[in-house]
N, C-alpha and C positions, 0 to 999 in steps of 0.2 A: 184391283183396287188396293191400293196401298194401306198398311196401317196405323192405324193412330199412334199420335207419341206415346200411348201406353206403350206402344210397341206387340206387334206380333201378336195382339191381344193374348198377352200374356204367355208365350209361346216358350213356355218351359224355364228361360231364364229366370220366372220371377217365379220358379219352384227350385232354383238351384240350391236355397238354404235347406229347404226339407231333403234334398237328393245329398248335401253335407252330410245331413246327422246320420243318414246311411253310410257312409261310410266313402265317399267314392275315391279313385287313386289319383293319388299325388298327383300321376303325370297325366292324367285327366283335367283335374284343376287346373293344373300350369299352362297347358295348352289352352285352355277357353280365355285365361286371365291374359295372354299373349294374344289368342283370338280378337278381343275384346277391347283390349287398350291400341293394337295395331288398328281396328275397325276408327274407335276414335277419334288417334290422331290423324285418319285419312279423310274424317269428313272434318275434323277442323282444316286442314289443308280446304277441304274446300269453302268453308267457312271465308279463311283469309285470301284467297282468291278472289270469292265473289267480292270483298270489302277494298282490295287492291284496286280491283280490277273496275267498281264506283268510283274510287277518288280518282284515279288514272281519269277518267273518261268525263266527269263528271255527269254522270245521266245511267237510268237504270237498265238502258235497255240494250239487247246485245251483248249482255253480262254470260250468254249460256258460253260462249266460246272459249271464255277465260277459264272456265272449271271442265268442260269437256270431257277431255281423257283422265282425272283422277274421279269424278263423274260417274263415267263407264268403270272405270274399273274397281271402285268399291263400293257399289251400287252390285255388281257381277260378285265380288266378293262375299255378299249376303248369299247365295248358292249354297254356301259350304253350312249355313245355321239347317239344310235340307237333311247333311250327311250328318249332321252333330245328333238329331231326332233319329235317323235313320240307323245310327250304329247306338243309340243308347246313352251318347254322354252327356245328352239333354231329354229330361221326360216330357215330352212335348207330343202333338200332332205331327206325323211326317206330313197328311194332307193338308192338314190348315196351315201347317208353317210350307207349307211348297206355294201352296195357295195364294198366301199373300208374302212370300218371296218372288215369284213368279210373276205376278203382278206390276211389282216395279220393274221387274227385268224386261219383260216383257214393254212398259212404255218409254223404257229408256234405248230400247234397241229396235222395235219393232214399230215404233212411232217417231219417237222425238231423232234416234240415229238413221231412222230409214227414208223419211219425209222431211229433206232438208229444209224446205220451205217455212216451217214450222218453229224453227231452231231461234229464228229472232222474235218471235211473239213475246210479249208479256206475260202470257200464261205461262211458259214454260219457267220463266224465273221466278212466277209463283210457287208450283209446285216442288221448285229443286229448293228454295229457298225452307219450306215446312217440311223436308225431308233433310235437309241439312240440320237444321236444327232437334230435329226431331231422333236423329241419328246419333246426333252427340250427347245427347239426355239419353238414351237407350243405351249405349254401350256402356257409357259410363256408369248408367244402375248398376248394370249387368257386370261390370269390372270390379266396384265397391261391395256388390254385394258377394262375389267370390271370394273377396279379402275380410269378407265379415267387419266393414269397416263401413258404413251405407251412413252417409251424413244427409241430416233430415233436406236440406234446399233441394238436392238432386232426386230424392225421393218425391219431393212435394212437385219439381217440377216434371217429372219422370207421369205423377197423375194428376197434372194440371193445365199442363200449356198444351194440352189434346186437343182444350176444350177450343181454341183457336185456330190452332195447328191443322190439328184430322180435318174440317171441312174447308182450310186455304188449300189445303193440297188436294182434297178431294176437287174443288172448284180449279183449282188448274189444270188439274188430269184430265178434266170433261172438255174443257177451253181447248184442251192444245188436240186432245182427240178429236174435234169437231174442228177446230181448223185443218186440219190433215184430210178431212173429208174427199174436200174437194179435188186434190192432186194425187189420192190416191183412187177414185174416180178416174181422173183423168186418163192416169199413165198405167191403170191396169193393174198397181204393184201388188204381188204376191198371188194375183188372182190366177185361176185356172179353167180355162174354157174349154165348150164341149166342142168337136170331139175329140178328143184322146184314147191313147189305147189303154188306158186306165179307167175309160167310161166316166170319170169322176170330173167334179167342178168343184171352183170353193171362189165365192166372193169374197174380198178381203173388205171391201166397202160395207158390204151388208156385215161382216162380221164386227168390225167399228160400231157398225152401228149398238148391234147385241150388246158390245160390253158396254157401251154407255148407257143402255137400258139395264143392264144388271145392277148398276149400282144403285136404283133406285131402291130394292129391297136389298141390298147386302149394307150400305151405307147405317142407314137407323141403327141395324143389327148392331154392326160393330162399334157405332158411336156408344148408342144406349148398356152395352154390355164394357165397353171402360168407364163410362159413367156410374156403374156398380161398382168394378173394380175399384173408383176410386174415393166411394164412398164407404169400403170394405174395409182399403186400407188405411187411409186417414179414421177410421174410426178406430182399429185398432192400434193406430199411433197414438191416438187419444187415450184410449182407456189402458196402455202402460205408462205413460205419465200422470195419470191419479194414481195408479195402483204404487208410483214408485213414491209419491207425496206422501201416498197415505205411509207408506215404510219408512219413508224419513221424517216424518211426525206421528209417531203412535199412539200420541192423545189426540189425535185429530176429531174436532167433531163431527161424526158422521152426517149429520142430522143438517151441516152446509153446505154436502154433496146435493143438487138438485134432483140429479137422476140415479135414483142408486142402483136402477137395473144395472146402466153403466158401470157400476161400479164391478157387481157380482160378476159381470162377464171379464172383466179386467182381472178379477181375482180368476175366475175358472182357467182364463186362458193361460195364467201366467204359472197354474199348479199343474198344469198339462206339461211346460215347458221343465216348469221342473222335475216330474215322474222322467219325462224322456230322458231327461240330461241324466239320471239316477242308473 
């Protein structure tokens, strides 16, 4: 199952600012900042493809062809966020970020590359469509916030257009998997009959099936848990804009703050901020 435009639910980049105050090296930074804006500019390429490749034709469908092979290959380029967790220079999940790196790799190659049939559905330009987009909101966090330069749009929209995004894509993941059903039924693909001298079998039909049953409990999970996230961090974007009002008005009356608990948490977080920095 693919992630939400949170991204990677959270999947170490959006702890890169804590792994900063650590300390970590230059040529560590440089490379993910390169990682990151490369990643980018490859899903806006496919951004302008699909929107070329609209006006060309005028009609939406058939559009997967146009984006294809930069598609596949920076879609395969997400692999490498496996070894960034795996060697350290993201504190992340190796399994949850393979998890749902894997995931898309796996329907971009193992379904939508391997089941041609499937390739002109409309589902399938649903899903590429809220992973396009959802890709270009993610690297770009992920790039601004390396540079310690993170402008509030791309953050808001970084945990907000999930809330659209995570189940268009999820809905066309399920679409293009259940059309695929039937011609990989058909044609056997990837399956393994007995007997062998391996003694083994593997339906690849019944296995389709499985993942489209799994995402009925991993789905909630991962929506409902960026829907915290982005209740976590929009609130603490909130309470250092009081906290910074109240410093640039210091007769400020307290007493027209509604919530003052808001208020004490904006002060505690922002004395934590400053011990660290000290």
């Amino acid at each position: 199952m693919a992630a939400p435009s949170g991204g990677r639910a959270d999947n170490g980049y959006g702890g890169q600012a804590a792994r900063r105050r650590k300390g970590p090296s230059a040529l560590a930074t440089a490379y993910l900042v390169i990682y990151n804006v490369v990643m980018t500019a490859g899903w806006l390429v496919i951004a302008v493809g699909l929107v070329r490749a609209y006006l060309a034709k005028g009609s939406y469908h058939n559009l997967y062809y146009s984006i294809e092979k930069p598609l596949k290959f920076f879609q395969t380029g997400a692999l490498l966020e496996i070894l960034h967790c795996a060697f350290g220079i993201v504190p992340s999940s190796v399994v949850l970020t393979a998890f749902q790196v894997m995931s898309r790799v796996f329907l971009t190659w193992a379904v939508t590359h391997s089941v041609k049939e499937v390739q002109s559905e409309d589902s399938v330009l649903l899903f590429v469509v809220a992973w396009t987009v959802t890709e270009i909101i993610r690297y770009s966090f992920y790039t601004f916030n390396l540079l310690n330069h993170l402008p509030y749009l791309i953050k808001w929209a970084r945990y907000t257009l999930f809330i659209v995004l995570y189940p268009m894509g999820v809905l066309g993941e399920l679409l293009t998997i259940y059309a695929a059903l039937p011609f990989v039924r058909q044609s056997g693909l990837y399956s393994i009959s007995l007997p062998n001298k391996y003694n083994f079998s593997f339906d690849y039909y019944t296995f389709l099936i499985l993942v489209m049953i799994s995402y009925i409990p991993l789905f909630p999970q991962l929506y409902f848990h960026m829907l915290h996230q982005r209740r976590k961090r929009m609130k603490l974007k909130l309470n250092q804009r009081i906290l910074l009002q109240e410093k640039a008005s210091p007769d400020i009356n307290l007493l027209h703050w509604k919530n003052k608990q808001t208020l004490q948490q904006a002060k505690s977080i922002l004395h934590k901020k400053e011990k660290s920095n000290t």
